[in-house]
BAKOLKE-212033 format. One record per residue (C-alpha): chain; x negated, y negated, z negated; residue number from 1; residue in one letter. Coordinates in steps of 0.25 Angstrom, whole numbers. Each point is the difference from the previous one (the first is absolute). Layout:
BEGIN
@cadena=A&east=X&north=Y&up=Z&num=NUM&residuo=A;
...
***
This chain:
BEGIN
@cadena=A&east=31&north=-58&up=41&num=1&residuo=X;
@cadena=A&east=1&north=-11&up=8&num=2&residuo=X;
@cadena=A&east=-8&north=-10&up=-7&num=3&residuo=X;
@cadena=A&east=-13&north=5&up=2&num=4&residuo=X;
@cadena=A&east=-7&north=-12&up=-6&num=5&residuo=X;
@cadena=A&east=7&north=1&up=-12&num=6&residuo=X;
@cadena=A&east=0&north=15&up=-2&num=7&residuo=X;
@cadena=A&east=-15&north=-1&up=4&num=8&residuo=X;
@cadena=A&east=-2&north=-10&up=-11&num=9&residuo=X;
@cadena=A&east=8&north=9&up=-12&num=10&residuo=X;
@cadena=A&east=-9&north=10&up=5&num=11&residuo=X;
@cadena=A&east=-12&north=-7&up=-1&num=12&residuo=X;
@cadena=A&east=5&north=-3&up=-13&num=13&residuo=X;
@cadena=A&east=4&north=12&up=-5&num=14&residuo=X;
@cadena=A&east=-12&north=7&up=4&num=15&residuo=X;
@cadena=A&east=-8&north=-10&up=-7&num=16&residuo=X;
@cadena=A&east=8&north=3&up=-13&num=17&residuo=X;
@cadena=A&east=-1&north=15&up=2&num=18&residuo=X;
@cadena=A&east=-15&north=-1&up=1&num=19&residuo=X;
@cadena=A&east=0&north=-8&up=-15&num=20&residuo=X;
@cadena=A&east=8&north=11&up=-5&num=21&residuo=X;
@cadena=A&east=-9&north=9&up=4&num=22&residuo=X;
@cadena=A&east=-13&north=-6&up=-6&num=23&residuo=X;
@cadena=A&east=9&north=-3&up=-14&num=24&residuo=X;
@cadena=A&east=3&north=15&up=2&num=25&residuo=X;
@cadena=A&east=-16&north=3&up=0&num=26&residuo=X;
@cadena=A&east=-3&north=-10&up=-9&num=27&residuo=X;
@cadena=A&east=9&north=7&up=-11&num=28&residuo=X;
@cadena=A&east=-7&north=15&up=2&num=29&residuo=X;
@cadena=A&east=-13&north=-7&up=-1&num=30&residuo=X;
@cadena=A&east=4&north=-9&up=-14&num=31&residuo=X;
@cadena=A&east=6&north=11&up=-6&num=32&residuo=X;
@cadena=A&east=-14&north=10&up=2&num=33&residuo=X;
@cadena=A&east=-8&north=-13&up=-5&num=34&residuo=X;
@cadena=A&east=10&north=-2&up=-11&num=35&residuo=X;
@cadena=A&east=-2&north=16&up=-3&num=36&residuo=X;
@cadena=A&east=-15&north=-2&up=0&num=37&residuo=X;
@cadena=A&east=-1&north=-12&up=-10&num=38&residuo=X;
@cadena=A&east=8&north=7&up=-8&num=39&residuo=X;
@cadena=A&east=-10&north=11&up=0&num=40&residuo=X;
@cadena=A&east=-11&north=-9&up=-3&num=41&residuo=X;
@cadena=A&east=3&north=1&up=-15&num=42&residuo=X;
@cadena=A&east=-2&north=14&up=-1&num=43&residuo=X;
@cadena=A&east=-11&north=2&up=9&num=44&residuo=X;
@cadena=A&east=-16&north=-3&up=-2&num=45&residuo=X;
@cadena=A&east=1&north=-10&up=12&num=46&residuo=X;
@cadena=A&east=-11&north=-12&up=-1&num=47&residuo=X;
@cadena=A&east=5&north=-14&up=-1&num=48&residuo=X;
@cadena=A&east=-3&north=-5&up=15&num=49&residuo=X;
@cadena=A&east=9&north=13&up=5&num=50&residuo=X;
@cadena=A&east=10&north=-5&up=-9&num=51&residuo=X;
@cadena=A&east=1&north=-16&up=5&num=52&residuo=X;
@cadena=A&east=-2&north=7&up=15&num=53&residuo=X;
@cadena=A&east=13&north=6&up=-4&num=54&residuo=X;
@cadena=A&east=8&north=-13&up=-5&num=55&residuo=X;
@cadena=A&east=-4&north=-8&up=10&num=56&residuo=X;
@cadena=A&east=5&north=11&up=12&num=57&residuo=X;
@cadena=A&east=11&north=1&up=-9&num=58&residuo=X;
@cadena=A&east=2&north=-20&up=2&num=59&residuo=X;
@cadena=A&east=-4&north=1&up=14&num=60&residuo=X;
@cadena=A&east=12&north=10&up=2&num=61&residuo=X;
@cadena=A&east=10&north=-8&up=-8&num=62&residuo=X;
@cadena=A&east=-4&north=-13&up=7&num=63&residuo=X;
@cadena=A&east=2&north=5&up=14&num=64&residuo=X;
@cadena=A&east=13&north=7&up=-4&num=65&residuo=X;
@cadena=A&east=5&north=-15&up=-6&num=66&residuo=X;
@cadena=A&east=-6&north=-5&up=16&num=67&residuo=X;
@cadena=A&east=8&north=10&up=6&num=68&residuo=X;
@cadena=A&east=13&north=-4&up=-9&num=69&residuo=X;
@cadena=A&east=-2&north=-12&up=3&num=70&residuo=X;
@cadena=A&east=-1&north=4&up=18&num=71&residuo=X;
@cadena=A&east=12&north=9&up=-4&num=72&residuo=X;
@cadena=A&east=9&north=-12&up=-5&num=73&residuo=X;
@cadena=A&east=-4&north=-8&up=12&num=74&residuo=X;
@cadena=A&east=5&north=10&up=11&num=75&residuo=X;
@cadena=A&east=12&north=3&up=-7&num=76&residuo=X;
@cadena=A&east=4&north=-15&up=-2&num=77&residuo=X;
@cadena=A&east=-4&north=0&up=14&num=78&residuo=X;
@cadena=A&east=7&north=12&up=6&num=79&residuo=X;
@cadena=A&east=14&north=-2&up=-8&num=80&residuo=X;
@cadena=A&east=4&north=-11&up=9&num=81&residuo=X;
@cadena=A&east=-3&north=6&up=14&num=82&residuo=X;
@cadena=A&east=4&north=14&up=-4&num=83&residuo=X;
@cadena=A&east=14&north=-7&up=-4&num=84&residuo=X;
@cadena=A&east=0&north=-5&up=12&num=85&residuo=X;
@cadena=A&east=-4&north=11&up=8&num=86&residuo=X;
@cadena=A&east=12&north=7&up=-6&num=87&residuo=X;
@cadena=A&east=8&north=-9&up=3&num=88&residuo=X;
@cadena=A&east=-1&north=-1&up=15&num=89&residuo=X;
@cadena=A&east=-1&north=16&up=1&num=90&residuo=X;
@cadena=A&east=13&north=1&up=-7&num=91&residuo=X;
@cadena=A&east=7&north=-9&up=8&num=92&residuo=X;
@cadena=A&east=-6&north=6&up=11&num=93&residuo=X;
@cadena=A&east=7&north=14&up=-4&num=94&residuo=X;
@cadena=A&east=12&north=-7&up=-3&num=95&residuo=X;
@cadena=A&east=2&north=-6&up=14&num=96&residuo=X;
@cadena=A&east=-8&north=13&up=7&num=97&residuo=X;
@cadena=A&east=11&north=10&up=-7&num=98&residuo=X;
@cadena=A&east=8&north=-7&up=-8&num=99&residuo=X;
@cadena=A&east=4&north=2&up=-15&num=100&residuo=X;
@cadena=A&east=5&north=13&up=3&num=101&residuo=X;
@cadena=A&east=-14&north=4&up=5&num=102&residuo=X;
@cadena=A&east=6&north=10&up=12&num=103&residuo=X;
@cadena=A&east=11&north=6&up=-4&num=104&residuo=X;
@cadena=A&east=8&north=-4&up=12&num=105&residuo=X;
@cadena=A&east=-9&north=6&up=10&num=106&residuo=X;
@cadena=A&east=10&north=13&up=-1&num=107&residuo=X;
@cadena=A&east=11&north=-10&up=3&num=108&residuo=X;
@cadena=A&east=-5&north=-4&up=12&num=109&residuo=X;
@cadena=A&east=-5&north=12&up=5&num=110&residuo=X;
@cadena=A&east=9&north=11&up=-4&num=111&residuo=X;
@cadena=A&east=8&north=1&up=14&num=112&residuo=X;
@cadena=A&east=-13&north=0&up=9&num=113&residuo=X;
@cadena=A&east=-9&north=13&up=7&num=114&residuo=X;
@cadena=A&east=-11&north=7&up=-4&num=115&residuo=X;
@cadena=A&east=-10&north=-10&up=7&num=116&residuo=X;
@cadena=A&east=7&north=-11&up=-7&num=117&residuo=X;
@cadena=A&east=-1&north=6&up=-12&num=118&residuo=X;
@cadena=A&east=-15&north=2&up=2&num=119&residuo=X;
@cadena=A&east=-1&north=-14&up=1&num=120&residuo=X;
@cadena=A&east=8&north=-4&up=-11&num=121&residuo=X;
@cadena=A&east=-10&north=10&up=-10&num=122&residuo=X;
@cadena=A&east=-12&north=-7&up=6&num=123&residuo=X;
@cadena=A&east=5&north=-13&up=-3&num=124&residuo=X;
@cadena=A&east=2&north=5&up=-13&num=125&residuo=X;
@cadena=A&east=-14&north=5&up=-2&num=126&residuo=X;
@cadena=A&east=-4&north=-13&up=2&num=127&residuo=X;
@cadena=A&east=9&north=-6&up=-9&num=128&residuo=X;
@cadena=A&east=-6&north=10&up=-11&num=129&residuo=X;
@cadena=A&east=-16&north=-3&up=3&num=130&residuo=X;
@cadena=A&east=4&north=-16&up=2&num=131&residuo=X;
@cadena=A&east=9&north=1&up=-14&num=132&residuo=X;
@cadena=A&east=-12&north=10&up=-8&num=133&residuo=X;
@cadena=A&east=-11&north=-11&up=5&num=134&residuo=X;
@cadena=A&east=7&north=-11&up=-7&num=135&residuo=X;
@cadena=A&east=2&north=8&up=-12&num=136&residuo=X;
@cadena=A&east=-14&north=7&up=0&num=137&residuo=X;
@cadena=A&east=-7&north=-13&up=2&num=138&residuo=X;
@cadena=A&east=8&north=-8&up=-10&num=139&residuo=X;
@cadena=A&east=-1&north=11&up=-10&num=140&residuo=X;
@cadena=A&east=-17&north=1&up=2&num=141&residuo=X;
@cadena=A&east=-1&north=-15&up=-1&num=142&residuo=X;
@cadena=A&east=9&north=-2&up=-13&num=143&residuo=X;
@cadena=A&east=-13&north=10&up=-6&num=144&residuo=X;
@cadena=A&east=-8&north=-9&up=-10&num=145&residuo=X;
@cadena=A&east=13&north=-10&up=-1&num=146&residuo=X;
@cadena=A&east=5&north=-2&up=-13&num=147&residuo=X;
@cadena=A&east=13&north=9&up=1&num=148&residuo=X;
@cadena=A&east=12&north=5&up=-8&num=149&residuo=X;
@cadena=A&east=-1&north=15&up=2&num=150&residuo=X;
@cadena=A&east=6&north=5&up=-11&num=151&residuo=X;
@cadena=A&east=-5&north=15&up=3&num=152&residuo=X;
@cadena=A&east=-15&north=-2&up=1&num=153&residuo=X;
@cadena=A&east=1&north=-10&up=-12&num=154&residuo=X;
@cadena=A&east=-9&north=-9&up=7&num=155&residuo=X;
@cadena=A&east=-10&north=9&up=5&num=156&residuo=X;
@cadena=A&east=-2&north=3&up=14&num=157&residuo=X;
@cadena=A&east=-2&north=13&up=7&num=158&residuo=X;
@cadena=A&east=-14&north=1&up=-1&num=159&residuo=X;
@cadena=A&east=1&north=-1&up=-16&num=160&residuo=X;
@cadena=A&east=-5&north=-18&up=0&num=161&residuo=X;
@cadena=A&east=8&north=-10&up=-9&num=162&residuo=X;
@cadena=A&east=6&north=-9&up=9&num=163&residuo=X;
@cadena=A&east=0&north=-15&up=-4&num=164&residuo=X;
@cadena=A&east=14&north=-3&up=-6&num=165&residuo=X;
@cadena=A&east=9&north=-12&up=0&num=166&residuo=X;
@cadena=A&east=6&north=-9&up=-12&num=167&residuo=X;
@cadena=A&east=15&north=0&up=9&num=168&residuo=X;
@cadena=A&east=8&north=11&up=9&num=169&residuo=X;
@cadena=A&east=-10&north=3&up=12&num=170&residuo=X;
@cadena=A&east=9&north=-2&up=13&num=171&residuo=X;
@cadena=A&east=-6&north=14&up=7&num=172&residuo=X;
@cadena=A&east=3&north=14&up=-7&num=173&residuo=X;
@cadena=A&east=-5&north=12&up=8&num=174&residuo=X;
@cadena=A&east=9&north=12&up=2&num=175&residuo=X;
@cadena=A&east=-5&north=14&up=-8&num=176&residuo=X;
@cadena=A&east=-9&north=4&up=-4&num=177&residuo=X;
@cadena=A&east=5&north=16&up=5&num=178&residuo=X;
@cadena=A&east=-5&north=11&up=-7&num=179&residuo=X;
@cadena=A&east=-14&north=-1&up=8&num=180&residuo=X;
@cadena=A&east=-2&north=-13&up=-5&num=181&residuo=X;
@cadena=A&east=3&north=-5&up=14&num=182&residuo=X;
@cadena=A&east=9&north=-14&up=2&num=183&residuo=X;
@cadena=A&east=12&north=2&up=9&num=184&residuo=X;
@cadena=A&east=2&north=-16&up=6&num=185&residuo=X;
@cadena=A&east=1&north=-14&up=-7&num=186&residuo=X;
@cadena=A&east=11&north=-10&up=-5&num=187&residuo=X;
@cadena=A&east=-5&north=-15&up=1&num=188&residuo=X;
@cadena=A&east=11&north=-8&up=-7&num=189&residuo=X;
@cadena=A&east=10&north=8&up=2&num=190&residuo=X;
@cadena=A&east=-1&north=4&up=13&num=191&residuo=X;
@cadena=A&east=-6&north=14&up=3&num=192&residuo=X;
@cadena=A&east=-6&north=11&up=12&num=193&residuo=X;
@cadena=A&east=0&north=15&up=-6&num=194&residuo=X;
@cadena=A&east=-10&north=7&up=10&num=195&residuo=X;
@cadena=A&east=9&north=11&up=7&num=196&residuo=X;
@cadena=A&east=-4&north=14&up=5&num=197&residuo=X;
@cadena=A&east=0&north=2&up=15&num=198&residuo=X;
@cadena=A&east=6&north=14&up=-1&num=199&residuo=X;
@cadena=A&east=11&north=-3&up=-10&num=200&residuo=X;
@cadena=A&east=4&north=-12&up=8&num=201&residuo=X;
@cadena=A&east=0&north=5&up=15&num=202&residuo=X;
@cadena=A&east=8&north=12&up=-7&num=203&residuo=X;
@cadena=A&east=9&north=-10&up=-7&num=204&residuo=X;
@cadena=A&east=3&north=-7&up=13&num=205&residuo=X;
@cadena=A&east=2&north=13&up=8&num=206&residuo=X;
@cadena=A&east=10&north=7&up=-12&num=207&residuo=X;
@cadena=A&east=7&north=-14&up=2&num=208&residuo=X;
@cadena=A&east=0&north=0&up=15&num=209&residuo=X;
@cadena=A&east=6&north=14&up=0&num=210&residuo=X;
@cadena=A&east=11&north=-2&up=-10&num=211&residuo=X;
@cadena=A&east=6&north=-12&up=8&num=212&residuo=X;
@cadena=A&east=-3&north=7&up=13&num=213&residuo=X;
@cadena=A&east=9&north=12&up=-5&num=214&residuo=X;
@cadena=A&east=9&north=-11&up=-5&num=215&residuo=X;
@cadena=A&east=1&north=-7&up=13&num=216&residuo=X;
@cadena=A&east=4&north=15&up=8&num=217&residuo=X;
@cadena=A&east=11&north=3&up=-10&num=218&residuo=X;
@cadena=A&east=5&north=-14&up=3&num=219&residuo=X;
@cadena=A&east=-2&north=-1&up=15&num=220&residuo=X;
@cadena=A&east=7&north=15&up=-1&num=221&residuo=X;
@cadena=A&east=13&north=-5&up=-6&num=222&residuo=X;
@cadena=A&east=2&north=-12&up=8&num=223&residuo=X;
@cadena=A&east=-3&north=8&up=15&num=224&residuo=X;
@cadena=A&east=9&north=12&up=-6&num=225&residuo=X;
@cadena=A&east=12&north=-9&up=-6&num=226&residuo=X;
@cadena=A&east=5&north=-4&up=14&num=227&residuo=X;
@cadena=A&east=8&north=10&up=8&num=228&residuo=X;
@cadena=A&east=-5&north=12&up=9&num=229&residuo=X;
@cadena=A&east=2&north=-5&up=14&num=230&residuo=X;
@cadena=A&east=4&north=14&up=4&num=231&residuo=X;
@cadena=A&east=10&north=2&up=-9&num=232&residuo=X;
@cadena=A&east=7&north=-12&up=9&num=233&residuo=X;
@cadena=A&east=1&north=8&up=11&num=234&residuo=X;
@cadena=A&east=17&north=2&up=4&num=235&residuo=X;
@cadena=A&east=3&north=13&up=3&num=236&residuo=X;
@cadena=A&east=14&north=6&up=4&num=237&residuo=X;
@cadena=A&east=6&north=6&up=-11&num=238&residuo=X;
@cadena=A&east=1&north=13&up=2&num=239&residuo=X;
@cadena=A&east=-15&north=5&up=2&num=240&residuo=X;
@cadena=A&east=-5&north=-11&up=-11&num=241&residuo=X;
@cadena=A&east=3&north=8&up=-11&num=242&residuo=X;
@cadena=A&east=-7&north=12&up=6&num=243&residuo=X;
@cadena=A&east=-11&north=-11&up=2&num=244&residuo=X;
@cadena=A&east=-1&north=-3&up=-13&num=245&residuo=X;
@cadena=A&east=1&north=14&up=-6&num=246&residuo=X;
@cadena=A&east=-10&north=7&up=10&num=247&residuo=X;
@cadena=A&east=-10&north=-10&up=8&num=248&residuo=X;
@cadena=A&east=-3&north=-9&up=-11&num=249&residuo=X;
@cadena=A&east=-4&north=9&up=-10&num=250&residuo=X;
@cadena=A&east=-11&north=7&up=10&num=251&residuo=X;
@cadena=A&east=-6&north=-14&up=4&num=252&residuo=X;
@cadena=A&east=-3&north=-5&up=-15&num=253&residuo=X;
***
């Protein structure tokens, strides 16, 4: 990424929102054994003051988890707008980087060359992967804790946390979850990276290069054998050509 100020400042942000969830995260286990025990309170011979000691744990945890709704809300107002931008730039970057096809023409342009060539051509594609996944990777953990529309984990992110949620469309939906609960890339209105495997893609690109490499010899074959022999231009006499043709060339070939 190139704007390090920027994505330093979505970090920042991000992280900040992360470490919210995780204290709300805390905060629920420890409301729900407080609740448990109050609830214990009527069947159990426990004396008044243990009983109030109780409640007010039980306040003290509902005021901070309205404190850290309230810190949540502030970072996400905060984050939305430089996480939109953020995407923003790092699309575009990807778009003029690789353009829209991503790298589909790296075959094209490389198809005809040696195996040195084509070593180089695999490493620029390496790095075409690892640039493309860290767009995708780092857009994908910072939408965490953003009110999304992701249909599959109905509004729940990986760890199991409710995510705040929106009254209109959220313009970033991630891509999955796969069975492992794992996301695969994110769209942000409309546009998307799909996070790629580096195997499956240099044996993409190597299957491709090798079909049109086979391609190219078939068709390099019939225009260098369509012309006519040379020594079939030879002039002989007459007489010992057809004993020529019948006995000498048939030896040669």
């Amino acid at each position: 990424m190139n704007n390090n100020e920027q994505f330093f400042r979505v970090a920042r942000l991000h992280s900040a929102l992360m470490t919210v969830h995780s204290e709300l995260n805390k905060l629920e286990r420890l409301r729900a054994t407080q609740l448990a025990a109050h609830a214990l309170t009527a069947h159990l011979p426990i004396e008044d003051r243990d009983v109030r000691a109780i409640d007010d744990e039980l306040a003290s945890l509902l005021e901070r988890e309205a404190e850290l709704l309230e810190r949540r809300r502030e970072l996400i107002e905060r984050l939305w707008p430089d996480f939109l931008d953020l995407a923003d730039n790092e699309l575009e970057r990807l778009d003029s980087s690789f353009g829209a096809d991503g790298w589909n023409d790296l075959p094209e342009r490389c198809f005809d060359t040696l195996e040195t060539v084509t070593m180089s051509f695999v490493h620029r594609l390496e790095n075409a992967i690892s640039s493309w996944n860290h767009v995708g990777e780092a857009l994908t953990e910072f939408s965490q804790g953003l009110p999304l529309n992701d249909s599959e984990m109905n509004g729940s992110d990986m760890n199991g946390s409710e995510e705040p949620t929106l009254p209109f469309d959220s313009p970033v939906t991630r891509l999955g979850p796969n069975e492992r609960g794992k996301y695969a890339g994110i769209e942000v209105k409309g546009r998307s990276v799909a996070l790629v495997s580096r195997h499956e893609t240099l044996e993409w690109f190597l299957a491709e290069l090798e079909r049109r490499l086979v391609t190219m010899m078939k068709e390099a074959r019939e225009q260098l054998l369509s012309g006519k022999d040379s020594t079939t231009e030879i002039e002989l006499d007459p007489a010992p050509k057809k004993l020529f043709w019948r006995e000498v060339i048939p030896d040669q070939i």
